[in-house]
N, C-alpha and C positions, 0 to 999 in steps of 0.2 A: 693225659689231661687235654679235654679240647680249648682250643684258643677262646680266647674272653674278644667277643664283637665290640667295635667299638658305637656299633648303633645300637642306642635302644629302642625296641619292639613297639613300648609302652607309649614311648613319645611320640614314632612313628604314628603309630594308630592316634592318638590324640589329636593331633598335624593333620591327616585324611579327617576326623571326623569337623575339624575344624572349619576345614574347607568344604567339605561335602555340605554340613547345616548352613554356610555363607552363602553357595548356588541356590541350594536348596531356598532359603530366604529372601534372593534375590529373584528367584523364577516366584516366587510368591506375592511379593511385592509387585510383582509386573501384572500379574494378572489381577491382582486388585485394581490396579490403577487400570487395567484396558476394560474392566467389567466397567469400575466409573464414568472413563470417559464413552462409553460406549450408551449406556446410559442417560446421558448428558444432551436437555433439548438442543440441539443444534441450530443456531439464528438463521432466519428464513431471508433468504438474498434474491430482490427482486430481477431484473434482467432490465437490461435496459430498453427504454421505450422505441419502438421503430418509427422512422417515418413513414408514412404513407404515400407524400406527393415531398417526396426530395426536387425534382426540378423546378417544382411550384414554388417550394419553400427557400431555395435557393434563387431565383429570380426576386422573391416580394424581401427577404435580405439584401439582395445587392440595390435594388431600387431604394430602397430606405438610407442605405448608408449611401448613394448617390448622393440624394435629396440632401441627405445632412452635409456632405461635403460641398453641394452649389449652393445651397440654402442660408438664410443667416434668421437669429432667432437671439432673444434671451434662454441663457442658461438658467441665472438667478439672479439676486439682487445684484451682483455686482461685476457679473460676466455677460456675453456675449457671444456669439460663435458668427465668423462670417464666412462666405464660399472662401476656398483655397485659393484660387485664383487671386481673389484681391488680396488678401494676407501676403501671398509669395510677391506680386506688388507692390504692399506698402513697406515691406522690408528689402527690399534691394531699392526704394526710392530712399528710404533713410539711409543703407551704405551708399549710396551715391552722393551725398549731401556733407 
């Protein structure tokens, strides 16, 4: 009498086919979704604007923010800006006082 296996064949084969239709489904599903996004209009991404005259534009900047730092001006109604000079000034005359 030949010995009784303790594996069955039947289940085996069940177990592969289990696995086999899972890849199978998952290689399926992947390529749906890459056809999708493939598909898919992609947003148009400008590039950023170049200068032209950098040293120019860098000179008529630094001039400007001079001007506002020796300069004094109303802001709005209820401020004011004056050169830094006098500001650093009237605050080391108030700690002295």
């Amino acid at each position: 009498m030949p010995e009784r296996s303790d594996i069955s064949l039947r289940a085996l084969a069940a177990g592969a086919a289990i696995i086999v239709a899972g890849i199978a489904l998952s290689i399926g599903a992947a390529a749906l979704l890459a056809t999708h996004v493939a598909n898919v209009e992609k947003p148009q991404i400008e590039g950023a604007a170049l200068q032209t005259a950098a040293p120019q534009d860098l000179a008529s900047f630094t001039r400007e923010k001079n001007a506002r730092l020796a300069g004094s001006g109303r802001v709005d109604d209820q401020h004011v800006h004056i050169p830094i000079e006098r500001a650093m000034r009237i605050l080391a005359e108030r700690r002295s006082q």
